[in-house]
Every structure is written in structure tokens, then in C-alpha cells.
C-alpha positions as CSV (number, residue, x, y, z in Angstrom):
1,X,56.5,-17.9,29.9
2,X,54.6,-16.4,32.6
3,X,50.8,-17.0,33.0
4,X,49.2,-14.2,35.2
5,X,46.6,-15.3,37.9
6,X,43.5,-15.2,35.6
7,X,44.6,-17.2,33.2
8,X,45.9,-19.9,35.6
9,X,42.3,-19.8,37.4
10,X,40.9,-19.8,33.7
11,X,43.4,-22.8,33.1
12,X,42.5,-24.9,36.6
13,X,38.7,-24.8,35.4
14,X,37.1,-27.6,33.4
15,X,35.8,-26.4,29.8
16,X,32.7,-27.1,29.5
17,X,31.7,-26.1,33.3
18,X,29.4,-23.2,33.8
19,X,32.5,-21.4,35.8
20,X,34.8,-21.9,32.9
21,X,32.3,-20.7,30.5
22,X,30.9,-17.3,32.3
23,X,34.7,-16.4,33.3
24,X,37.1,-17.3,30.5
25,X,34.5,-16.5,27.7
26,X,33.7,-12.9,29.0
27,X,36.7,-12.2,30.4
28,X,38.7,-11.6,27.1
29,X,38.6,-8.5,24.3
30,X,36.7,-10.7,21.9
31,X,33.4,-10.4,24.4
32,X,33.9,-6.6,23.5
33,X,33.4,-7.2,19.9
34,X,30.7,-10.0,19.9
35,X,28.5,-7.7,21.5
36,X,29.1,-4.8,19.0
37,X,28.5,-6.9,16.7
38,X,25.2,-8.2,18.2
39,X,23.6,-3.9,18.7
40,X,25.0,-3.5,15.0
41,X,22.8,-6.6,13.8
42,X,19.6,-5.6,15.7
43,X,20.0,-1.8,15.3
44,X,20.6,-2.1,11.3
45,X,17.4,-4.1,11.2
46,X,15.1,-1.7,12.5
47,X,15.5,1.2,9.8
48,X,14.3,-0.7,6.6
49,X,11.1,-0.4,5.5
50,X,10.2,-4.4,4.6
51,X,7.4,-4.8,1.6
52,X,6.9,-8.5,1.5
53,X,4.3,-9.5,-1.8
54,X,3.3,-13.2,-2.7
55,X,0.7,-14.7,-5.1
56,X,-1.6,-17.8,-4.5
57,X,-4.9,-19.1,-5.8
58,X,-7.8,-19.1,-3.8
59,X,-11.1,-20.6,-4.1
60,X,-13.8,-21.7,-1.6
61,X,-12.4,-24.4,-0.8
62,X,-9.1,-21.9,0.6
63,X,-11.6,-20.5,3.0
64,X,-11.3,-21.4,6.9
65,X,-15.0,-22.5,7.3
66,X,-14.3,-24.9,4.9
67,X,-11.7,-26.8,7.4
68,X,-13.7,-26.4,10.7
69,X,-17.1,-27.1,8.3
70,X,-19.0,-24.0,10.0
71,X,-22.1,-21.8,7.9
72,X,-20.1,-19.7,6.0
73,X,-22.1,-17.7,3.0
74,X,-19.1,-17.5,1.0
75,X,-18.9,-21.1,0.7
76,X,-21.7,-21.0,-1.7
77,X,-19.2,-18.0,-4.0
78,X,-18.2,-19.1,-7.5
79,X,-15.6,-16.7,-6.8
80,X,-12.2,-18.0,-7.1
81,X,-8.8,-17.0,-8.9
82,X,-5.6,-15.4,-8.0
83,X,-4.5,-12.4,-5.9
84,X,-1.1,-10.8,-4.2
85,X,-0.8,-10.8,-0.6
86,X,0.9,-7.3,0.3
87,X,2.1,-7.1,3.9
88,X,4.5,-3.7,4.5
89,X,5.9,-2.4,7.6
90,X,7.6,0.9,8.0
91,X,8.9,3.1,11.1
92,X,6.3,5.0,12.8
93,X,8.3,8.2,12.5
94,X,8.6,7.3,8.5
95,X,4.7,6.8,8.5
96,X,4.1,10.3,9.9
97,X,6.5,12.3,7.5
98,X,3.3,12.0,4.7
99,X,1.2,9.7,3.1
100,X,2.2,6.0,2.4
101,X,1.4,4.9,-1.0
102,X,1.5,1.1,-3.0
103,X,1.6,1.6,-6.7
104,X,1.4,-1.7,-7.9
105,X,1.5,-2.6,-11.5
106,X,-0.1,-6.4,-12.3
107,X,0.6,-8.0,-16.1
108,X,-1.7,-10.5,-17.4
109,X,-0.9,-13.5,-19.3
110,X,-3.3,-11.9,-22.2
111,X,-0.3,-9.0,-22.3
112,X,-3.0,-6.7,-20.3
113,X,-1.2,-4.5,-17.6
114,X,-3.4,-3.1,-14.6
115,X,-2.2,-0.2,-12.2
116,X,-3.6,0.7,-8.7
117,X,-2.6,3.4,-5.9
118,X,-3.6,2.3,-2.3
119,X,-3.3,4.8,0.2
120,X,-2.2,2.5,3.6
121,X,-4.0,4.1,6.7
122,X,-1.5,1.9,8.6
123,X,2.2,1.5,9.4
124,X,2.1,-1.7,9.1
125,X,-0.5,-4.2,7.6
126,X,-1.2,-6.6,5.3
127,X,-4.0,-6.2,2.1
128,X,-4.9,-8.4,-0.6
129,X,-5.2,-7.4,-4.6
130,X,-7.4,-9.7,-6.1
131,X,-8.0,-11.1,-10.1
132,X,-11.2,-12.6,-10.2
133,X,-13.4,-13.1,-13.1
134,X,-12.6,-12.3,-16.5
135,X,-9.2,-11.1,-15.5
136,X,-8.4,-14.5,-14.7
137,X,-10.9,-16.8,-17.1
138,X,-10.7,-14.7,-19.7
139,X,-7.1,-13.4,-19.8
140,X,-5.4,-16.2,-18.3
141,X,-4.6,-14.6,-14.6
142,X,-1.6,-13.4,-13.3
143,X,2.0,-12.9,-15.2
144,X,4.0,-11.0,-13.3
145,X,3.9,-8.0,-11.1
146,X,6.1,-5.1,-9.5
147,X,5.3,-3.1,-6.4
148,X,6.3,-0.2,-5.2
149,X,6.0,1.2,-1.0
150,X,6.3,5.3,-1.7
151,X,6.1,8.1,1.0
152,X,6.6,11.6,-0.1
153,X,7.8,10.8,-2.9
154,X,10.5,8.4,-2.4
155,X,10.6,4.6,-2.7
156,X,11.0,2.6,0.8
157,X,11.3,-0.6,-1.0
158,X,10.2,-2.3,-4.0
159,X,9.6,-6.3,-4.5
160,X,8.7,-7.5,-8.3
161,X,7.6,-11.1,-9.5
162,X,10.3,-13.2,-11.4
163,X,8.9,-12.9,-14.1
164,X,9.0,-9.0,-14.3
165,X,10.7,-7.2,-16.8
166,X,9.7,-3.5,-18.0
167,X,8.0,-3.1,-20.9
168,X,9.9,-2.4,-24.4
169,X,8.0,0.3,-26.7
170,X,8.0,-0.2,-30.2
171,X,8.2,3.3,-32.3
172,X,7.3,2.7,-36.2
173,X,10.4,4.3,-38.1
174,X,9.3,6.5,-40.9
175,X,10.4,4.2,-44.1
């Protein structure tokens, strides 16, 4: 078996060394292919539009002047209850093509379903919804929830709560 001169310089080397690993490692076809690989990983990623959507509670005690113990006004609020932090993040380019709507669609524990259209200003930001008072005393807070990131038209992406399923209509049948 013959061994051509790189190889036996690849072979005299210690693994493990900083010579053996910059020469024998990019030397060979696979180096080719790993960094294919690597623009095809970080080019992919950049074309998505990403809607990301999570509920918490909040109350005054949620608030950052409540840690740090500074005047804050809204420390005195009775406000408190639930709400979805939206963050969305599209192309530029995508942004431009028209207006960048959320329809979001919020189900109640009482059954109650609430809708809203936002018009984002924004490529990329981050908004809250909020249920407060007698949407969440009085009819129990949040269920479940679907949202929706539209431009033109068309859905960029979509994110819904586990608990989502669409609604079945009931139709009387004549008897």
C-alpha cells in the first residue's frame, strides 16, 4: 500500500496537536461538505418569519420597582390578571411588501372568544394583549388562544395554545 507524502506528514503528527488538527482535518473532502452544511444551516434560518406567543400572570408585585423598591405609581394598581406576550420578527424586505397584521383569537374559560387585529408598525417587536378585570374575575381568564402573523394576505406563521382546538357549530336539524 502506498501512502503519498501528505498522508505520511498527516501520519508523523500527534493527534491532538494544533498542526495535526489544522492540516489533516481541512485537508480532506469532508471539510468541503461540513462547511456546506454550515451556509445551508445559517442561510435556511434567515427566511422564516418567527411569531413566538406565551401567557403569564402579572400583578404588582411582577413589576420591576417592586424588586429594586423605587416610587413606582403602578405599585398602588389593583390591576392584575393574565396576558400573551407576542414577540414577531420578519425580513425587512417581507415587512415592506404591505402591511403586517396579528389576528389573534383569545377563548375564555367562561366559553367567551375575543378577536383583535393589530397593525405592527415594526419588523420586529414584541407587544403584550392583556385580560384584566372582569375578563379574568369574572370569566375565569385565559383558555386557550391562536395567533396569526399575516402580510398581504398570506400567513408568515401561526403559534396556538395547547389547549386550542376550533370551534364545532351545532346546526338544529329540522325534526
Amino acid at each position: 500500500m502506498r501512502i503519498n507524502s501528505s498522508k505520511k506528514q498527516c501520519l508523523n503528527m500527534l493527534p491532538g496537536s494544533r498542526q495535526w488538527s489544522s492540516y489533516c482535518c481541512l485537508k480532506g473532502k469532508n471539510s468541503i461538505s461540513i462547511i456546506f452544511f454550515i451556509l445551508i444551516l445559517f442561510c435556511g434560518s434567515c427566511a422564516k418569519a418567527d411569531l413566538t406567543v406565551r401567557s403569564e400572570y402579572y400583578s404588582r408585585s411582577s413589576l420591576a420597582s417592586t424588586y429594586v423598591d423605587t416610587p413606582d405609581p403602578n405599585k398602588e394598581s389593583t390591576a392584575f390578571g393574565q396576558r400573551l406576550a407576542i414577540s414577531w420578527s420578519v425580513l425587512p424586505p417581507i415587512f415592506e411588501q404591505g402591511p403586517l397584521v396579528l389576528e389573534l383569537v383569545v377563548r375564555l374559560k367562561n366559553g367567551e372568544e375575543k378577536t383583535a387585529k393589530i397593525t405592527l408598525k415594526r419588523h420586529e417587536g414584541r407587544i403584550f394583549y392583556p385580560i384584566v378585570g372582569t375578563d379574568f374575575t369574572k370569566k375565569g381568564g385565559l383558555q386557550s388562544y391562536f395567533v396569526k402573523l399575516i402580510s398581504n394576505g398570506k400567513v408568515l406563521a401561526k403559534s396556538k395554545h395547547k389547549f386550542w382546538v376550533e370551534n364545532i357549530a351545532l346546526v338544529s336539524v329540522p325534526t
